[in-house]
N, C-alpha and C positions, 0 to 999 in steps of 0.2 A: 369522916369518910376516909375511908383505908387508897391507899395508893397500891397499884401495881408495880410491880420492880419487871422493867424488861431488857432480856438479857441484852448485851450488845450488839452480840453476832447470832445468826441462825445455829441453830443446833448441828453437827457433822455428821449427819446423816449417812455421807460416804464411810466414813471410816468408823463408826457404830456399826451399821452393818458387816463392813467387812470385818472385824473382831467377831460380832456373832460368829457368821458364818465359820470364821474357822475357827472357834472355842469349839465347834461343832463336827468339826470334820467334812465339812461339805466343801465341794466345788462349785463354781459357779454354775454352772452344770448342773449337777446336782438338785441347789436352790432353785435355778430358772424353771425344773420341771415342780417341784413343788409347788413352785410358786404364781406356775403361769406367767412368769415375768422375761423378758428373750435376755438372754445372755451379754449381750453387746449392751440394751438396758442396765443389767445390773452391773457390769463393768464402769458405765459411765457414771451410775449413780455412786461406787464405791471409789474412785477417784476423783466424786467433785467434780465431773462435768456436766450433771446433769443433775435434778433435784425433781425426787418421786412427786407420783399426784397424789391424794390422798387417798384415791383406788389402790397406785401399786403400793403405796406405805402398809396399808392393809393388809392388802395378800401377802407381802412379805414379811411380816408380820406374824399373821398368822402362821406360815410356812417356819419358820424359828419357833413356834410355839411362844410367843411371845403377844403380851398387848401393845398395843402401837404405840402408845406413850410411852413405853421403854425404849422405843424404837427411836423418838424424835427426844428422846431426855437427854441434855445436858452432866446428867449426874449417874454415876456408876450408882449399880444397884448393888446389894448385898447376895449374896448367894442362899439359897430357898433352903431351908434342909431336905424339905419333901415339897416338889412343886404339883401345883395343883392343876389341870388344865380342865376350863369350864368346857360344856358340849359346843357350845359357839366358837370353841379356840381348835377344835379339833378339826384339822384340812380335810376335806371333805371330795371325792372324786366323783361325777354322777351323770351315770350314762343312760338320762332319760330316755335315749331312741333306744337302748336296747333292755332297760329296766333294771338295772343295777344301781346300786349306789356304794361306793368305796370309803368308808371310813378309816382315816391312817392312822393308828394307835402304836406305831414306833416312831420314835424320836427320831429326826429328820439327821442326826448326826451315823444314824444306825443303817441309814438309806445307803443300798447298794451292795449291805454288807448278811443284815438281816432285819426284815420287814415283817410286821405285822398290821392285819386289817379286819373290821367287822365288815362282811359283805351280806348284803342284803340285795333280793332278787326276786322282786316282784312273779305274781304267776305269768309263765311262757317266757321272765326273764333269763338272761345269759353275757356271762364274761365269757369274751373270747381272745383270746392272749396270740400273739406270735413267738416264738420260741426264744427261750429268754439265753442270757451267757452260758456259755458251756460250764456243765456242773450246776446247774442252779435245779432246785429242788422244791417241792411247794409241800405244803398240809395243810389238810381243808378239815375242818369237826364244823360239823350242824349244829346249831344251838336249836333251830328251830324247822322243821319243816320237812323236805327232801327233796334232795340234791345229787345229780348226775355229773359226775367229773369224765370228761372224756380225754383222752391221749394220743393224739393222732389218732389209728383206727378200734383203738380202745376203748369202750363205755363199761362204767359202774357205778349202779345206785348206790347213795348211801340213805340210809336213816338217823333220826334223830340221835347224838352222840356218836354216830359211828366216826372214824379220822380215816379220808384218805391220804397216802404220802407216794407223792409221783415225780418222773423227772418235767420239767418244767420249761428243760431247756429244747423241747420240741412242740410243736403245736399244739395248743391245749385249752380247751373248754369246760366254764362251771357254766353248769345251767339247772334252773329249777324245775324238778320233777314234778312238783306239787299243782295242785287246786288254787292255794295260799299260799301268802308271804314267808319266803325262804330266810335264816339268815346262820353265818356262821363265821367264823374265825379262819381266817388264811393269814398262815406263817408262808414267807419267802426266804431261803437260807440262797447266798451265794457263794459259790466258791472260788 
């Protein structure tokens, strides 16, 4: 019968995290929204006073693009040459009451600066944005369906492949034109 070797001390969970996060370029800030996790939380957890449940291990987790067993490892990992992220590992936005779902397919280190997501928008679904930082820009391409981007008091259908590019930093609405299931690729550029 084989024996277990256990370490001595708990994994440092504070200070693992906090190296991701800033290998990454993120602030806490930053991560807390990705992460769903409150800020004053991951501060405590990143100085050791506080030790995640295995909920926020997860979401934070997640939120780095990472598996959680990297998260609670004892031992540096090697760097990927091409990393892989499974569909379960991709942070996932999803605004059941209004029929949208957000998928974040930019790297959490790229958040704030430039964003990208597959949006998906059930029928009579709609994203509806408050006007984001000054200079911020968006472009929306349909992969599937058709799709009404409005701008403050500006509406235009698009169709399958067409790309709208608007500013982003005023009130602004994606909403599905269609019968069926909308979906498409939203770049967010800030400036």
């Amino acid at each position: 019968m084989k024996t277990l070797s256990v370490p001595a001390t708990p994994p440092e969970v504070g200070a693992t995290l906090q190296r991701m996060r800033l290998d990454r370029g993120l602030t806490l800030e930053d991560l807390s929204r990705a992460a769903g996790v409150s800020k004053s939380m991951l501060s405590q957890i990143e100085r050791e006073k506080a030790n995640p449940t295995i909920a926020v291990a997860w979401r934070l987790a997640n939120a780095l693009g990472i598996g959680i067993g990297e998260l609670l490892s004892t031992e540096a990992r090697p760097v990927e040459t091409i990393r892989i992220l499974e569909p379960h590992e991709t942070p996932t936005l999803s605004g059941d009451h209004a029929g949208y779902v957000l998928r974040i397919l930019g790297p959490m280190s790229l958040a704030g600066k430039y964003e990208w997501y597959e949006l998906t928008l059930s029928a009579g679904g709609e994203l509806v944005s408050a006007p984001h930082d000054p200079g911020t820009t968006e472009h929306l391409t349909v992969l599937h369906g058709a799709i009404e981007v409005e701008v403050e008091d500006h509406k235009r259908k698009l169709k399958l492949g067409g790309t709208a590019r608007y500013e982003a930093d005023k009130a602004h609405a994606i909403r599905n034109a269609g019968k069926t299931e909308a979906k498409a690729l939203l770049v967010v550029i800030h400036r």
